[in-house]
Backbone bond lengths (Angstrom), bond angles and torsions (degrees), N, CA, C in turn:
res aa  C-N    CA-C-N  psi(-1)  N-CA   C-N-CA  omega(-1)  CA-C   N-CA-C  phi
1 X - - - 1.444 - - 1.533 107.34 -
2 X 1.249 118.56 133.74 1.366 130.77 -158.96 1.764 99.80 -59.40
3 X 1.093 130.21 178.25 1.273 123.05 -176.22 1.917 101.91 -91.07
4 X 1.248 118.51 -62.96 1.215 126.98 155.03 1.820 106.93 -13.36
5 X 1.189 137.74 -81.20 0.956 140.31 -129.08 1.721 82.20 -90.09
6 X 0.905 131.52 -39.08 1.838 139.59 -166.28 1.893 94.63 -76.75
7 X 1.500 114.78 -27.53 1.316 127.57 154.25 1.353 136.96 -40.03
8 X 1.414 104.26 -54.27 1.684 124.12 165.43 1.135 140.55 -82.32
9 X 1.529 86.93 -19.63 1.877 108.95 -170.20 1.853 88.23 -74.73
10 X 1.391 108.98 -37.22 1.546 111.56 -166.26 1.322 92.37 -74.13
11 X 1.169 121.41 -78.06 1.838 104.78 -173.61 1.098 125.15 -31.30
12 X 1.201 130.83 -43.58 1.688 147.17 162.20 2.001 94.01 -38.40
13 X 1.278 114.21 -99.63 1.275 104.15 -172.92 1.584 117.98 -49.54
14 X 1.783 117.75 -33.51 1.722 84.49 162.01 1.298 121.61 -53.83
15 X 0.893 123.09 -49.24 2.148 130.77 -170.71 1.304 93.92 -43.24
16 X 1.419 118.18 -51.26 1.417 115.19 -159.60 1.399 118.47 -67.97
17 X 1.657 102.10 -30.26 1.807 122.07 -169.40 1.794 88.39 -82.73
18 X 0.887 126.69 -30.73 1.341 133.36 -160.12 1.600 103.46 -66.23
19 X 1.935 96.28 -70.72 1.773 113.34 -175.46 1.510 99.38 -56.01
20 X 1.229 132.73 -54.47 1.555 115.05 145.66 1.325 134.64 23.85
21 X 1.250 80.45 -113.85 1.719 101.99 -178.92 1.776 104.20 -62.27
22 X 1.312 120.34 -20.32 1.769 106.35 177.01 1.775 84.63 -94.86
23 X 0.729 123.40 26.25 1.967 113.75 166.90 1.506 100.47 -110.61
24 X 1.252 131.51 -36.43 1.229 142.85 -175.91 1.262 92.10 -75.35
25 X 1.699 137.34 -74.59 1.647 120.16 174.98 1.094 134.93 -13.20
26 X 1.676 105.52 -62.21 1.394 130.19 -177.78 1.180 91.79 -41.56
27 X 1.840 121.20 -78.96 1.347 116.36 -142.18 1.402 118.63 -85.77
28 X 1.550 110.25 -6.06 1.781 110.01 151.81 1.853 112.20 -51.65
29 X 1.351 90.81 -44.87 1.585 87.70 -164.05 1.697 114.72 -69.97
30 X 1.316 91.26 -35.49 1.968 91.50 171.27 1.029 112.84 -86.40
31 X 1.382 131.21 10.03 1.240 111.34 150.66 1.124 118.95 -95.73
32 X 1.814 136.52 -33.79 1.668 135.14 157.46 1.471 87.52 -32.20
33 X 1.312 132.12 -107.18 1.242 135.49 -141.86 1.556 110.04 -60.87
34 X 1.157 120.40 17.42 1.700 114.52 161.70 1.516 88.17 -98.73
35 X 1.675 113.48 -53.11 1.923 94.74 -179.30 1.052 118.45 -51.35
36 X 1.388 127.27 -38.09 1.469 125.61 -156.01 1.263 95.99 -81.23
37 X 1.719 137.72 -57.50 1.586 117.95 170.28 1.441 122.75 -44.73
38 X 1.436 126.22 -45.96 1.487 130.92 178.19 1.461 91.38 -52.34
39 X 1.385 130.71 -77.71 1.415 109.92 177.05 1.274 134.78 -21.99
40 X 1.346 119.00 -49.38 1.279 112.31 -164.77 1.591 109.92 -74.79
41 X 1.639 109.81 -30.12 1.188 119.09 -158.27 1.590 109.31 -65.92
42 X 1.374 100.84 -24.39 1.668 113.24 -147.44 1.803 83.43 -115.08
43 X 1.181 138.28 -57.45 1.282 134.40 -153.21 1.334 107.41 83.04
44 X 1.045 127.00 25.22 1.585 132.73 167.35 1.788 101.33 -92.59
45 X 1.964 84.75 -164.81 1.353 114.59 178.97 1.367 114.77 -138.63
46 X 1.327 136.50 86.00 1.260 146.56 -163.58 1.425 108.37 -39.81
47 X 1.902 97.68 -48.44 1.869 93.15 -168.55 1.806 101.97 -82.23
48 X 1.437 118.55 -33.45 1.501 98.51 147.73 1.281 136.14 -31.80
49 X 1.458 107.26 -60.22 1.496 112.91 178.93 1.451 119.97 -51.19
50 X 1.493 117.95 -50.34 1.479 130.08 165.71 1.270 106.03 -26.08
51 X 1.228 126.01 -72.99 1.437 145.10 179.35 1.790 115.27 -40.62
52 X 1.748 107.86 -45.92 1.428 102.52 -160.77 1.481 87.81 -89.13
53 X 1.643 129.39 -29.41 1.113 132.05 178.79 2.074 111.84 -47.81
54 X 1.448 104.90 -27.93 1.736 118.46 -163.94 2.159 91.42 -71.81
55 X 2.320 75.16 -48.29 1.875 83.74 -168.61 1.254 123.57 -36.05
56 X 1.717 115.83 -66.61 0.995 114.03 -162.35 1.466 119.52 -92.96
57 X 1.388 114.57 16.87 1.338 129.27 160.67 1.377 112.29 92.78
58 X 0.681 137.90 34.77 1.741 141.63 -160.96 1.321 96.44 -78.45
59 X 1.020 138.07 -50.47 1.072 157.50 176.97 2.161 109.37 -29.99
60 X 1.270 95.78 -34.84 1.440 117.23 -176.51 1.793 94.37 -63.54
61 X 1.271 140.18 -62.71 0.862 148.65 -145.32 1.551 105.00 -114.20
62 X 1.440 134.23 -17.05 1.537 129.25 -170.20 1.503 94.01 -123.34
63 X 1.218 126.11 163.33 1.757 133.98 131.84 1.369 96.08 -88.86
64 X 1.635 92.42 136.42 1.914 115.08 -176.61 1.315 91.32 -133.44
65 X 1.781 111.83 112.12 1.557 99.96 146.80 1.445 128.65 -14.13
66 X 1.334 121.79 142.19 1.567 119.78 146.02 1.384 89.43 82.93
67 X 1.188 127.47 -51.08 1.652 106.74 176.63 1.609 127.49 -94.96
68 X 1.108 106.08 121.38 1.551 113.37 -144.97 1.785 104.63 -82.75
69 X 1.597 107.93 -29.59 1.550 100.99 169.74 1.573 105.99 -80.17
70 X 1.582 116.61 -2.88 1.458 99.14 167.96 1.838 127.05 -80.54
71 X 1.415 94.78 112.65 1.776 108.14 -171.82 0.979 108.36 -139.67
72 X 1.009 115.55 15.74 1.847 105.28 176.83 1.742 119.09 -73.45
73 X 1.223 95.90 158.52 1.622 103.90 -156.65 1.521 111.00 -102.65
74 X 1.487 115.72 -19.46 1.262 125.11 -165.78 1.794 137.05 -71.12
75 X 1.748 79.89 -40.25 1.637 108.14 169.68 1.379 97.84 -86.44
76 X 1.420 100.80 -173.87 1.625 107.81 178.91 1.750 102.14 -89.58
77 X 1.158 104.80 176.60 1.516 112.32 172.94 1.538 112.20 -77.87
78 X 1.634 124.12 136.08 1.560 103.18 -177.65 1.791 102.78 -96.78
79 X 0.967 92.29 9.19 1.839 105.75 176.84 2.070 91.08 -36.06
80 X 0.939 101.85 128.90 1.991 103.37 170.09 1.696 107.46 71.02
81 X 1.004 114.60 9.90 1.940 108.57 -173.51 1.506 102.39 -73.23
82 X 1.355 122.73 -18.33 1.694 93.08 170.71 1.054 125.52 -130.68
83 X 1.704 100.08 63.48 1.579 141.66 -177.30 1.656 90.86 -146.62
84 X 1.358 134.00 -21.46 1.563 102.89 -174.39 1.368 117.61 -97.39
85 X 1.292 141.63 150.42 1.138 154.99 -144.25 1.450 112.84 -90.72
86 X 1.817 125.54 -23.22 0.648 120.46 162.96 1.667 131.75 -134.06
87 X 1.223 152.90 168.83 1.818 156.30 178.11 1.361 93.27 -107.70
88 X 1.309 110.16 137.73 1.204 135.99 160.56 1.357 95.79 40.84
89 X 1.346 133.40 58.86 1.287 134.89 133.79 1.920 91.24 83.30
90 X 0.934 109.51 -6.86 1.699 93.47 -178.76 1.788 99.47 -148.99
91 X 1.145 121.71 -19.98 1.728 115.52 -158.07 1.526 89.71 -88.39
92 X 1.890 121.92 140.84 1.749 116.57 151.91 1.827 101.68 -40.44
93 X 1.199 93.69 159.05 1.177 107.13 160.65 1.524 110.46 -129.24
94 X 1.860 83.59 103.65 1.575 130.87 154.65 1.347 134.14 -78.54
95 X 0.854 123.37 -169.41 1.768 132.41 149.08 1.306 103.78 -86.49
96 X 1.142 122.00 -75.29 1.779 123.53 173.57 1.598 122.50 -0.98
97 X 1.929 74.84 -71.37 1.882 94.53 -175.85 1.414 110.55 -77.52
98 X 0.910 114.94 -16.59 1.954 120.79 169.04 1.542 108.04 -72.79
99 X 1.007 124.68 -59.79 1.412 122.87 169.19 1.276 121.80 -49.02
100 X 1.449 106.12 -54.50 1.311 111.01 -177.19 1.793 122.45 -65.94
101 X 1.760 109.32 -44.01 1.298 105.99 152.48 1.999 129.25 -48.38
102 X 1.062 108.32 -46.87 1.396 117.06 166.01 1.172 110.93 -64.90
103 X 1.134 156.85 -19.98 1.667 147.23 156.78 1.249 114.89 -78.84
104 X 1.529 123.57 -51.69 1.285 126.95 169.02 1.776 136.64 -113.89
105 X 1.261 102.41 61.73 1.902 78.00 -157.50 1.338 125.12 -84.09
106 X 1.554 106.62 -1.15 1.316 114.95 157.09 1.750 130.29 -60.28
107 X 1.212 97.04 -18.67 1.761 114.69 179.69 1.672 85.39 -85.67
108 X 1.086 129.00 -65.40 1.325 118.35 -162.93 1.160 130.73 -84.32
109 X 1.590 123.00 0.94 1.268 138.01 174.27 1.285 107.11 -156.96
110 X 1.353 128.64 78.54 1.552 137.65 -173.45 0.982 98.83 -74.43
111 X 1.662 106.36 145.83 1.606 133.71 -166.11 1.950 115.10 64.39
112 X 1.211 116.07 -22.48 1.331 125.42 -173.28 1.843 103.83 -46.74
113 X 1.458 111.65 159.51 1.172 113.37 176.61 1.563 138.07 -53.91
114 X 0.988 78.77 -17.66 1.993 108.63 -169.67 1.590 123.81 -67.73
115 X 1.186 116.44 56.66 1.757 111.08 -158.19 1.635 97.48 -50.84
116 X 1.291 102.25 174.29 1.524 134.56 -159.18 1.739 82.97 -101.88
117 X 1.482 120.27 111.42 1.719 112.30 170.54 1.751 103.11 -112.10
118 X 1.113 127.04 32.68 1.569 139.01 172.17 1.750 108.09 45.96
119 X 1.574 90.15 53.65 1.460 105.51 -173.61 1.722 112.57 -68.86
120 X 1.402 132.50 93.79 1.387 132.52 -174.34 2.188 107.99 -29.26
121 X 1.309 92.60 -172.52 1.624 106.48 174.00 1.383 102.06 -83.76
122 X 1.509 114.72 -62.63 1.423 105.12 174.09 1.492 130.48 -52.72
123 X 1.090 120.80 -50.05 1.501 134.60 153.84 1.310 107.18 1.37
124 X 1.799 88.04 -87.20 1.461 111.30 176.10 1.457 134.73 -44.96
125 X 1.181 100.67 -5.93 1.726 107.41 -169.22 1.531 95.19 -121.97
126 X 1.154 128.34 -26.12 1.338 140.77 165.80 1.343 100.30 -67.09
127 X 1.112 133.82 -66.62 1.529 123.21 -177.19 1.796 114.50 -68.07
128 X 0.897 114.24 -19.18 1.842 125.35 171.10 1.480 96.62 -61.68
129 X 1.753 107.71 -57.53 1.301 92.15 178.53 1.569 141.42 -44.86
130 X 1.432 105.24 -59.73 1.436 125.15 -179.59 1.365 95.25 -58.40
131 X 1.186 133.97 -53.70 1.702 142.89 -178.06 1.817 104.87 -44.16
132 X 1.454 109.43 -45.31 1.586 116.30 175.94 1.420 106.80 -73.93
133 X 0.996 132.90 -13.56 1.691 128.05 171.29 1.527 102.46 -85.75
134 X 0.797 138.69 -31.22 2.206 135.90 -176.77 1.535 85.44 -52.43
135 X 1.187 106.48 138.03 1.722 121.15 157.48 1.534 101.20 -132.13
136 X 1.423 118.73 162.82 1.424 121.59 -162.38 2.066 79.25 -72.91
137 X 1.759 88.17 144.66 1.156 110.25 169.64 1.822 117.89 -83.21
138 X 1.356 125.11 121.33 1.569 108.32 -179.46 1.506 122.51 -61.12
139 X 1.145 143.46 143.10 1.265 149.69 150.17 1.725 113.95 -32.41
140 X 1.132 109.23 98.42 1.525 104.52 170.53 1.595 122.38 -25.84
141 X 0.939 125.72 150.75 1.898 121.49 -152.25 1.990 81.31 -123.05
């Protein structure tokens, strides 16, 4: 292979190794600053939340980003929840109403699917958090 051509082929895969690794930057960094706003918004702890989200099993009944035994089929998917406009089919979606649906959602939507798992304040704001980091996932292309 000519020397020239073994020349370009390398710049080609640096560029490529390069756009890479600044695609991997990018998406470290939007994801800190999606935690760090979900934090602020909620007064939680996202990677807490991760955790209390495992506890009380949610996972049984939703698919949750990031948590990989979360598959359940029953609830809705939270894939995009802190991008959608509304909780439980009628509440803004706040921090407030996120917490507050997650501690009680039998108070706020009686009879609804959602049992009551005696989710604390912190809990609740801990799981708002991690819940405010999901952005709608893309459709494989």
């Amino acid at each position: 292979m000519p020397y020239s051509l073994r020349f370009v082929l390398g710049l080609m895969v640096g560029a490529a190794l390069f756009a890479a690794g600044a695609g991997l930057v990018e998406h470290k960094q939007e994801t800190r600053e999606s935690r760090t706003s979900a934090e602020q918004l909620t007064g939680g702890d996202s990677v807490r939340g991760k955790a209390a989200i495992m506890h009380y099993g949610c996972g049984g009944c939703h698919e949750i980003q990031g948590i990989g035994s979360a598959r359940g089929g029953v609830g809705p998917s939270l894939s995009g929840i802190a991008v959608r406009t509304e909780l439980a089919g009628h509440l803004p979606n706040d921090p407030a109403n996120m917490v507050r649906w997650l501690r009680d959602p039998q108070g706020v939507a009686p009879g609804n699917g959602m049992p009551n798992l005696g989710v604390s304040e912190q809990d609740g704001r801990d799981m708002a958090a991690y819940l405010y980091t999901l952005k709608p996932m893309l459709p494989p292309s």
